[in-house]
C-alpha positions as CSV (number, residue, x, y, z in Angstrom):
1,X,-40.5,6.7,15.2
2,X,-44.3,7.7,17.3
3,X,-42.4,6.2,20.2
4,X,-39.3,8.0,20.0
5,X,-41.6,10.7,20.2
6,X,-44.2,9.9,22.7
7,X,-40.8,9.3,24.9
8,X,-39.4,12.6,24.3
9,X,-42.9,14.2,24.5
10,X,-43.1,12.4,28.1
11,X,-39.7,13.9,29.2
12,X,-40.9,17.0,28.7
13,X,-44.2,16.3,30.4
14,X,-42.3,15.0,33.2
15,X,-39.0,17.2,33.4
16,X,-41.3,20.2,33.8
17,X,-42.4,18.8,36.8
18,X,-39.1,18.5,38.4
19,X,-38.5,22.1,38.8
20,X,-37.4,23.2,42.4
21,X,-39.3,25.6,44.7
22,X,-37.4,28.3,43.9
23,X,-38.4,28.1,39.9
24,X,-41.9,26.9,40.7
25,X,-42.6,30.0,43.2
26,X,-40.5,32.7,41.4
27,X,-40.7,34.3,38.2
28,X,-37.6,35.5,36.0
29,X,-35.1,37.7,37.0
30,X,-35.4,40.5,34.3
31,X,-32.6,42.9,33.7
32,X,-30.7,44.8,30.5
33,X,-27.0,46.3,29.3
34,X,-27.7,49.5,27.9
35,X,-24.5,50.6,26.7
36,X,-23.9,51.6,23.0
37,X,-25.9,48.3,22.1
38,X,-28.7,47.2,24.2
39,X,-29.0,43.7,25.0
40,X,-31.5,42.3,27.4
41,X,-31.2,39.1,29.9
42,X,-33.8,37.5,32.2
43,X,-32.8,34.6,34.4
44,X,-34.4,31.7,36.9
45,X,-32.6,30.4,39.6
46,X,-32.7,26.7,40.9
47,X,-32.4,26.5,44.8
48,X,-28.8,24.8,44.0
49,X,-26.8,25.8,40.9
50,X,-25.0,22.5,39.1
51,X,-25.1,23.8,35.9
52,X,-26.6,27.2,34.5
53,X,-27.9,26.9,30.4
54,X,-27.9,29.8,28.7
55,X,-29.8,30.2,25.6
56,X,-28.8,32.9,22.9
57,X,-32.5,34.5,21.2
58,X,-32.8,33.7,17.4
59,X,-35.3,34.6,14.8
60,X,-37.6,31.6,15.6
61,X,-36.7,31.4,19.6
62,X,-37.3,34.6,21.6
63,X,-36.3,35.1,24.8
64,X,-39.6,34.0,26.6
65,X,-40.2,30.9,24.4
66,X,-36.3,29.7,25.0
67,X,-36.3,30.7,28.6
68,X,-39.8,28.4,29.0
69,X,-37.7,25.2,27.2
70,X,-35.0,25.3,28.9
71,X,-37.0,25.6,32.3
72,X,-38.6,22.7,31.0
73,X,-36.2,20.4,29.6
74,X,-33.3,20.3,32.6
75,X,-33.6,19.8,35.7
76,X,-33.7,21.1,39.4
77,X,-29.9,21.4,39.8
78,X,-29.6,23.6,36.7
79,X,-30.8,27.4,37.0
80,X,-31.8,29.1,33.4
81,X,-31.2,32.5,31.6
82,X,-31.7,33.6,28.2
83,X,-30.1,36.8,26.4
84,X,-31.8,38.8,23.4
85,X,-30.1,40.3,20.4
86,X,-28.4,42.9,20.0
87,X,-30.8,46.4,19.4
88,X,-29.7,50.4,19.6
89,X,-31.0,52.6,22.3
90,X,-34.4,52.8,20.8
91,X,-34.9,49.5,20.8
92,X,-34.6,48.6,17.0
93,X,-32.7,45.5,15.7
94,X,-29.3,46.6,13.5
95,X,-29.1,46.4,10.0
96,X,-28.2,43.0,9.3
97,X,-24.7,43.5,7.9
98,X,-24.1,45.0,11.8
99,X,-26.1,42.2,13.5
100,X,-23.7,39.3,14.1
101,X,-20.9,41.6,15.5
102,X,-22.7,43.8,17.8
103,X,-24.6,40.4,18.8
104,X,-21.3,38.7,20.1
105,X,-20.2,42.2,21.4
106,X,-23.4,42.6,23.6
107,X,-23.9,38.7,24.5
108,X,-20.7,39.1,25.7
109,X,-21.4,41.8,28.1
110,X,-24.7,40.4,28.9
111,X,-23.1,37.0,29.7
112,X,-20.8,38.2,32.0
113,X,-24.1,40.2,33.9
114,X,-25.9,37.4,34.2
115,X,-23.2,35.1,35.7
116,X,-22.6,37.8,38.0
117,X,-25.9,37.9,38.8
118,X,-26.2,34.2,39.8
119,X,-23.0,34.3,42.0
120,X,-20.8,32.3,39.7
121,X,-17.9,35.1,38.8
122,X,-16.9,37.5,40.7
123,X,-15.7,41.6,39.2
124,X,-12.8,40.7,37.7
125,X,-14.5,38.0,36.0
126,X,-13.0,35.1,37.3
127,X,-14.8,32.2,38.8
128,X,-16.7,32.6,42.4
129,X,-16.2,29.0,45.0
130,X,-19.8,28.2,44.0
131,X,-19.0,29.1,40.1
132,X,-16.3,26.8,40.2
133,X,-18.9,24.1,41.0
134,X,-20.7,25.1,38.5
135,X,-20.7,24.2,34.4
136,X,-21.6,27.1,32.4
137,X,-23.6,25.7,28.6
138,X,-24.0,28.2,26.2
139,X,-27.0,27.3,23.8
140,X,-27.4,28.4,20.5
141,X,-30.6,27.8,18.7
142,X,-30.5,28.0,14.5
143,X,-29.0,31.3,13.4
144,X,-27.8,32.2,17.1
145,X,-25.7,29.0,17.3
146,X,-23.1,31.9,15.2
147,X,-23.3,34.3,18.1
148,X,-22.8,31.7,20.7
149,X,-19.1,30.7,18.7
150,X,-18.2,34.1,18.6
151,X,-19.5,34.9,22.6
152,X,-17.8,31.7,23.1
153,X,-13.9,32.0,23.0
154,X,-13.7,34.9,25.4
155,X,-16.1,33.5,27.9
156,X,-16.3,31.8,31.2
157,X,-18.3,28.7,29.1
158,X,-17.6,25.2,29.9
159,X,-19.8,23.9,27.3
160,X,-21.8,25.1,24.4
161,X,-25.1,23.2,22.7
162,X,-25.9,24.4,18.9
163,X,-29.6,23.6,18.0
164,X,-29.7,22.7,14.3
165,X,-27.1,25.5,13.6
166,X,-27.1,26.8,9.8
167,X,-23.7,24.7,9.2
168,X,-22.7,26.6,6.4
169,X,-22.7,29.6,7.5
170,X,-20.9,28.9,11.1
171,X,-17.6,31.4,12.0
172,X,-14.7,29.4,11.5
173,X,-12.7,28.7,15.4
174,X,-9.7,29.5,15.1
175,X,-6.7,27.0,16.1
176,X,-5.5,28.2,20.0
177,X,-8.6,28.5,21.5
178,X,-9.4,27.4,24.5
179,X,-11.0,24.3,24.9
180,X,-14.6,24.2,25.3
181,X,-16.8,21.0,24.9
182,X,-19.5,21.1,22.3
183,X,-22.7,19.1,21.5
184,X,-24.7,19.8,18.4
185,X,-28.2,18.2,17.7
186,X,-28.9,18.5,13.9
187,X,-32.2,17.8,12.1
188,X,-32.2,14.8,10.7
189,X,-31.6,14.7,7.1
190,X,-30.5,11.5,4.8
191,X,-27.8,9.9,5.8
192,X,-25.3,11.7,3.2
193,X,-26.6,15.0,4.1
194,X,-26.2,14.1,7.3
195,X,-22.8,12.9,6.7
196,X,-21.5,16.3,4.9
197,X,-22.7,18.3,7.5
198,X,-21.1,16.8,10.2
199,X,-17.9,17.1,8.5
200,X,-18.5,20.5,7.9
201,X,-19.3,21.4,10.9
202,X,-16.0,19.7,12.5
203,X,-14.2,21.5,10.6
204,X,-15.6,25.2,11.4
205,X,-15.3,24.4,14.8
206,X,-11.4,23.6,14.4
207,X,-9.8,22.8,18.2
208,X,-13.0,21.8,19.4
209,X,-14.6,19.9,16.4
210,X,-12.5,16.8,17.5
211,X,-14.1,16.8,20.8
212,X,-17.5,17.5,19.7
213,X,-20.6,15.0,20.0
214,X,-23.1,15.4,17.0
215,X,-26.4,14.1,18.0
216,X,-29.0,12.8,15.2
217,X,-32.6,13.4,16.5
218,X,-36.1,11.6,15.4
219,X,-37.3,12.3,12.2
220,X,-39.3,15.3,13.2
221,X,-40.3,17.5,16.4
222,X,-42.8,19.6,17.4
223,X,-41.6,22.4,18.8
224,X,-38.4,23.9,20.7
225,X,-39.5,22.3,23.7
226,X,-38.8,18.7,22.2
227,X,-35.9,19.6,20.6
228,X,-34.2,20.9,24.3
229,X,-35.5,18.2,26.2
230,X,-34.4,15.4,23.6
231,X,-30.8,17.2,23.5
232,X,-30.8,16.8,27.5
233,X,-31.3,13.6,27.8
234,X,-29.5,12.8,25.5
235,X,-26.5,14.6,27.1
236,X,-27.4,14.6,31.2
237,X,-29.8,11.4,30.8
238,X,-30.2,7.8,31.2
239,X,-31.6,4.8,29.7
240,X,-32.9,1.8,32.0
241,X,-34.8,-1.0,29.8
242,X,-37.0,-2.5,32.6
243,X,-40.5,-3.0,32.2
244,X,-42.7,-0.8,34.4
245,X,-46.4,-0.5,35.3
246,X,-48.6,2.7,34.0
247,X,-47.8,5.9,35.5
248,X,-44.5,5.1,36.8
249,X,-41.1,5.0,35.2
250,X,-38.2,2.3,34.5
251,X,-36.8,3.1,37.4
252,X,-39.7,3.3,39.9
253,X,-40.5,-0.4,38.5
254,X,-36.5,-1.9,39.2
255,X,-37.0,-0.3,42.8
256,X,-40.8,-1.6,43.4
257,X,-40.0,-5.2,42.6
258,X,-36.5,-4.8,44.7
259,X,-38.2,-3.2,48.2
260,X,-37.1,-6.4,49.9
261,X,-33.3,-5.9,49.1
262,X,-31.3,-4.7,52.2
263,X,-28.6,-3.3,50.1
264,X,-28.7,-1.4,46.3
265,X,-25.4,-0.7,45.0
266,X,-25.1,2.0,42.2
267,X,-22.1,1.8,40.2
268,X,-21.1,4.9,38.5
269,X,-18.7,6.3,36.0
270,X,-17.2,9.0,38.2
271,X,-18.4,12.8,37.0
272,X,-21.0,11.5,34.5
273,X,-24.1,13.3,34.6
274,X,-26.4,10.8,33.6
275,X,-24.8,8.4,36.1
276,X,-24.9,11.4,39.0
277,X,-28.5,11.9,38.2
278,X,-29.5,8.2,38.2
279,X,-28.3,7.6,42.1
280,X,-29.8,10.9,43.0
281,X,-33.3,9.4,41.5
282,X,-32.6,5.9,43.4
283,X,-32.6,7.8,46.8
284,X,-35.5,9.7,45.7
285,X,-37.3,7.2,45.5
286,X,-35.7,4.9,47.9
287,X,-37.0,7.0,50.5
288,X,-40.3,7.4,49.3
289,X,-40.6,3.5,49.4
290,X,-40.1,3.8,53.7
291,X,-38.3,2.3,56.3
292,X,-35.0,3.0,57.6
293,X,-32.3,4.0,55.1
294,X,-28.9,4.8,54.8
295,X,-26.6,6.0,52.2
296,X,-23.2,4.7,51.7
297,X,-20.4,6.4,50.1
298,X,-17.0,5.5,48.3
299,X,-16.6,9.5,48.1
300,X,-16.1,10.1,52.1
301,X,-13.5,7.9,54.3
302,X,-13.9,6.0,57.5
303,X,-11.8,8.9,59.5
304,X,-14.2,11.5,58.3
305,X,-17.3,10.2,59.9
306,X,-17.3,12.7,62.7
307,X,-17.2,15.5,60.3
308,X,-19.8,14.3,58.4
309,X,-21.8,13.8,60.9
310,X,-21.9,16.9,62.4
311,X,-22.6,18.5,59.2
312,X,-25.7,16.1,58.9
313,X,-26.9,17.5,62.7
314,X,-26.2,21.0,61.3
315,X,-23.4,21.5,64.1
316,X,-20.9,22.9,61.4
317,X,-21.2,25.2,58.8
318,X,-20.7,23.4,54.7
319,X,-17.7,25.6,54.2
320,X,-16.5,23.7,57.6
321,X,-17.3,20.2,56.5
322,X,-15.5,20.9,53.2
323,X,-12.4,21.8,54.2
324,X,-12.6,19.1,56.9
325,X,-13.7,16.2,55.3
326,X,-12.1,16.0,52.2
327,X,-14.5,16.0,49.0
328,X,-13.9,14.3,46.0
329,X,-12.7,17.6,43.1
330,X,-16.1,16.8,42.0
331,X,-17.9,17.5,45.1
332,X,-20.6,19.1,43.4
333,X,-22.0,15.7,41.8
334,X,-22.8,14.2,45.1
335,X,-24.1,17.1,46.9
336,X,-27.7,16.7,46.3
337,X,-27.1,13.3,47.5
338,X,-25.4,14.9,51.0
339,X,-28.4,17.6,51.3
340,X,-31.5,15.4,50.7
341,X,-29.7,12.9,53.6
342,X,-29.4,16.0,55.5
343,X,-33.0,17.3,54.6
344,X,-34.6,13.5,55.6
345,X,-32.2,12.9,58.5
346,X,-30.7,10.1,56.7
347,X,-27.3,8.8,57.8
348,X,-24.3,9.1,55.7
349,X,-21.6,6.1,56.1
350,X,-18.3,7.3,55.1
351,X,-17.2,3.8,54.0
352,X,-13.9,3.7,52.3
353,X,-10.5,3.1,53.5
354,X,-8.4,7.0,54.0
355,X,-6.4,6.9,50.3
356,X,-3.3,7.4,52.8
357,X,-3.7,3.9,54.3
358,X,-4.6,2.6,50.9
359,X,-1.7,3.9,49.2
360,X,0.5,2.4,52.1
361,X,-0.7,-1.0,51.0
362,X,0.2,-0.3,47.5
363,X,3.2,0.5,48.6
364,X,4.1,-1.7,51.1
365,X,2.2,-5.1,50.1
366,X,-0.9,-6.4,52.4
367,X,1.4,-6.7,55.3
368,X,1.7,-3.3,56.5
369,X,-2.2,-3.6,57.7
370,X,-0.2,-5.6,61.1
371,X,1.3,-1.9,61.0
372,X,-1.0,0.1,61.2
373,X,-2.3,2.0,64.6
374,X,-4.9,0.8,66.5
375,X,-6.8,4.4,65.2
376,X,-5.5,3.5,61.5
377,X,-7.2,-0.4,62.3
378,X,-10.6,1.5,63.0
379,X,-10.4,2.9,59.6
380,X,-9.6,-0.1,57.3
381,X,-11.3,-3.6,57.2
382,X,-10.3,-5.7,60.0
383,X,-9.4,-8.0,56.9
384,X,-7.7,-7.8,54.1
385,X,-8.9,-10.2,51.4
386,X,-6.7,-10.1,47.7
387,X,-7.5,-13.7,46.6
388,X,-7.2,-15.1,43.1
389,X,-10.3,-15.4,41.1
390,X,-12.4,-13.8,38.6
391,X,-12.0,-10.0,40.6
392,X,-8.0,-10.3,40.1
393,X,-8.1,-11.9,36.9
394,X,-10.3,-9.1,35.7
395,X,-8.6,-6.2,37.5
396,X,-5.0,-7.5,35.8
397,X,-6.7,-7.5,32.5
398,X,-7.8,-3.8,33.1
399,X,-4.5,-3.1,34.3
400,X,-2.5,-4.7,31.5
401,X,-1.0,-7.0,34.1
402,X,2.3,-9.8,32.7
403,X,0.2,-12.3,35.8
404,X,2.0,-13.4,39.1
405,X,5.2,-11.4,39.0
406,X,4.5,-8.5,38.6
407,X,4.4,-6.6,42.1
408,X,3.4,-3.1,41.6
409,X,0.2,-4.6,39.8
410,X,0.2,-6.8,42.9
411,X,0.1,-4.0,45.2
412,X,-2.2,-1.9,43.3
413,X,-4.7,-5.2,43.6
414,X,-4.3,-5.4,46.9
415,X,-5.0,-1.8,47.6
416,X,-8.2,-2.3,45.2
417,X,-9.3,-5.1,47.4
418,X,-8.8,-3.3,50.9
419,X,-11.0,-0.4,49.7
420,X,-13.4,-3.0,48.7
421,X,-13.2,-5.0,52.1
422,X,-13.7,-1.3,53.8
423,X,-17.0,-0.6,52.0
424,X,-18.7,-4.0,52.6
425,X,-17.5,-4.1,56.3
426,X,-18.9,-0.5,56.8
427,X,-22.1,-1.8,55.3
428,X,-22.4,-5.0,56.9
429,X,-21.6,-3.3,60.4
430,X,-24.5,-0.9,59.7
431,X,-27.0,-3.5,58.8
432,X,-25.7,-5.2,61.9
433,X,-27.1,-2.2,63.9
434,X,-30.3,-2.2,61.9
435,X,-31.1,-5.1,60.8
436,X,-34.7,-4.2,59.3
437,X,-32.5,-1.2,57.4
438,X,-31.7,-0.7,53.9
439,X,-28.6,0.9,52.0
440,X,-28.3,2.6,49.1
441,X,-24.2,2.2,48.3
442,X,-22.4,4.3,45.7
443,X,-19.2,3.9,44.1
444,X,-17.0,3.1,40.6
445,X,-18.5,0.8,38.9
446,X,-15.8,-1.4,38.9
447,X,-16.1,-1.9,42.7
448,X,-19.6,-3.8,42.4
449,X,-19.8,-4.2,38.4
450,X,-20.7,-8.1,37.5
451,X,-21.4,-8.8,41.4
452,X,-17.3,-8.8,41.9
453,X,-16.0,-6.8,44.8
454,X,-17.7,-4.9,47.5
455,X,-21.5,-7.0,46.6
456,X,-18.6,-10.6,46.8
457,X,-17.2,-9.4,50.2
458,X,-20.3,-8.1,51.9
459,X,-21.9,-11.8,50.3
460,X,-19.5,-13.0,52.6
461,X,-19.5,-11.1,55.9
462,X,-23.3,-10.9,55.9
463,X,-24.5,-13.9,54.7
464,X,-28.0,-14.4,53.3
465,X,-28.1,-10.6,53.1
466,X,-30.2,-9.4,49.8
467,X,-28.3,-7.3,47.1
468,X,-29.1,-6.1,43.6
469,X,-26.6,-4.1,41.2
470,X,-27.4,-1.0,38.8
471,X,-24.6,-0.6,36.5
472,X,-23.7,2.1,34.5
473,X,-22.2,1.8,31.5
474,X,-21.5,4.2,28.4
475,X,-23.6,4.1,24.8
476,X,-21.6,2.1,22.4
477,X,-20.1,-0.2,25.6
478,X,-20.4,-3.8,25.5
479,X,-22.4,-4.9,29.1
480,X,-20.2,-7.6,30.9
481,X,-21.4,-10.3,31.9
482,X,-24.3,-9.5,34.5
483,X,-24.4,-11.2,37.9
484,X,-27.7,-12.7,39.4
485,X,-29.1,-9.8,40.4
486,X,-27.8,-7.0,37.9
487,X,-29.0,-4.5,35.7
488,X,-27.4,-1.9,33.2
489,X,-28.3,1.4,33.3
490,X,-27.1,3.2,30.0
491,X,-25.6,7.2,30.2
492,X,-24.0,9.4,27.6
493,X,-20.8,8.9,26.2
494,X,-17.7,10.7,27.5
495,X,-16.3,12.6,25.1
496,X,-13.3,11.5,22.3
């Protein structure tokens, strides 16, 4: 139990670096509702807006104390705010039969103020482009937890953390309302306690008690700071067993002993935030090590290169390249991955196959690629590989497939295996270019998981070219089995 928390001690030593230059430079953002009921907000922005966590004061949190642990338990991407109690014109705190009422009343005023402030709704309340971009976490710490439950409901939140909330004394959520994600970290109590409370607390929370993830922390913590950065990581993180040297992390250690592989590919589970933050980390880092570097993308397609390109040289405009290059719906996870390229003059390949083309194979079977344009040809692989083996036999098995007769699984396989073939020739031709390079290649895990599809096909077209895998998988998965030069990264569980 010391290490647990010596680890989450650490975190919070070393997530309080990570703060962008717009938090380390500028203090908070101050500002008040002075209506009926005064409530009071202060704010600080990151330099790019992912997520915004907004803590709710309580009794043993104030505003300065809550805004100072959330600053130092998330990370760059997520700008913080914090919003005090409800008080009268003079000042004063309400008498306590008054207090919860006028406290989801004026958080919910405040809320909406703040958001505004940070560009994420616009007057009518609704969402902004960037808001919609942007998750919204409501935090409640002990007695506020209550407040945030009744703010919640009538809200623009996406997602709501309770901090050891008084269980028993939680509002009741009433059946029809809209569905928000919760996360709750409770103290840790014995195991029937425990048990009871969880139970409890599903309960209160009705719709969104099913969804919910309850989190049991170490034994004890020291302060708010611990508790914030534990929750986190536990929500946002990852977990990468891999022995490392003093003074550098998991991480740092996989990379330093890997600085002769041309290629890392970093399998994700699309829109997981431990996963998202993990390859942002890997370039990091990759570019620190030197030498030239590319990044390679699943997200972007082979007819998009121009556009992307242009945005890289600053020739266009983002709102330009967005509308012309078309971004995954969760854009947002891999645009701090576009920007640092962008910041380091790093080249982007835009590697996969246009879905259009892809979903012609599907469609059509493998031998509509004779079809295709000569313009179509320079977007796909210049072969098409869908062979038996371990990749099929383990694709069919996802896919439920009845084996050789079934030709819409057939299809779908084949279309799997030309996105696949685009990827590694994209690489490969890169490398071929710069042949003392490196690539740092994202996509689905499935597309590199076990050493089985683009790593297979790029073993192939380049051969003797150096690979290693970082797999994600979720807590509670079983890992595969690992090809030669695989490791698993861990991230949170998606929710039930």
């Amino acid at each position: 139990m010391r290490t647990a928390l010596a680890a989450v001690a650490m975190l919070v030593a070393g997530l309080g670096v990570a703060q962008s230059p717009a938090q380390a430079q500028q203090g908070p953002e101050r500002g008040q509702n002075a209506t009926d009921v005064r409530s009071t907000w202060q704010l600080q922005r990151a330099a790019y807006t992912r997520e915004v966590w907004i803590g709710f004061e309580s009794r043993d949190a104030s505003g300065d104390a809550l805004l100072a642990a959330l600053k130092a338990g998330t990370t760059e991407q997520t700008s913080v705010a914090t919003i005090s109690r409800a008080s009268n014109a003079s000042g004063a705190p309400f008498r306590a039969e008054e207090q919860a009422s006028l406290d989801a009343v004026s958080g919910r005023e405040t809320l909406a103020t703040t958001l505004s402030k940070l560009d994420l709704v616009n007057h009518d309340g609704t969402r902004t482009s960037a808001g919609r971009q942007a998750r919204v976490v409501l935090v409640g710490v002990h007695e506020s937890s209550a407040t945030v439950l009744r703010v919640a409901g009538r809200s623009q939140a996406d997602g709501l953390l309770l901090i050891d909330p008084p269980v028993w004394d939680l509002p009741q959520v009433e059946d029809g309302a809209r569905p928000i994600g919760v996360d709750v970290l409770l103290h840790p109590r014995s195991d029937a306690e425990f048990t009871r409370e969880e139970a409890e607390l599903r309960r209160r929370l009705g719709p969104w008690g099913k969804s919910a993830r309850v989190l049991r922390g170490p034994n004890a913590f020291a302060d708010l700071n611990q508790r914030l950065a534990y929750a986190y990581h536990e929500l946002r993180g990852y977990w990468l067993d891999f022995p490392s040297r003093e003074g550098e992390s998991p991480l740092e250690g996989w990379l330093r002993e890997r600085k002769d592989r041309s290629v890392i590919h970093v399998g994700e589970l699309h829109g997981n935030p431990g996963a998202h933050r993990l390859q942002l980390e890997v370039l990091r880092e990759m570019i620190r090590q030197g030498g030239p570097l590319a990044l390679s993308t699943e997200q972007f397609e082979r007819d998009v290169q121009p556009v992307l390109d242009r945005y890289l040289k600053g020739e266009i405009s983002e709102e330009q390249f967005l509308k012309d290059s078309r971004p995954w719906p969760n854009y947002a996870d891999y645009r701090p991955l576009i920007e640092l390229c962008k910041e380091k003059k790093i080249p982007v390949i835009a590697g996969n196959i246009p879905r259009r083309l892809a979903s012609r194979v599907h469609k059509e079977g493998p031998a509509v690629v004779e079809q295709f344009t000569d313009e179509e040809k320079a977007w796909s692989a210049r072969k098409l590989v869908a062979e038996k083996g371990a990749y099929r036999d383990k694709f069919m098995k996802l896919m439920g497939g009845a084996g050789d007769h079934n030709e819409r699984l057939e299809g779908m396989f084949a279309a799997q295996c030309i996105k696949d073939d685009t990827m590694a020739e994209s690489i490969a031709d890169w490398m071929a270019a710069n042949p003392k390079g490196r690539v740092l290649h994202i996509n689905g895990a499935f597309h590199s998981e076990s050493g089985l599809g683009v790593p297979e096909k790029l073993a192939v077209l380049s051969p003797g070219i150096k690979q290693s895998i970082l797999t994600c998988m979720e807590r509670g998965n079983d890992i595969p089995g690992a090809a030669a030069d695989e490791t698993f990264a861990t991230v949170p569980a998606s929710r039930r």
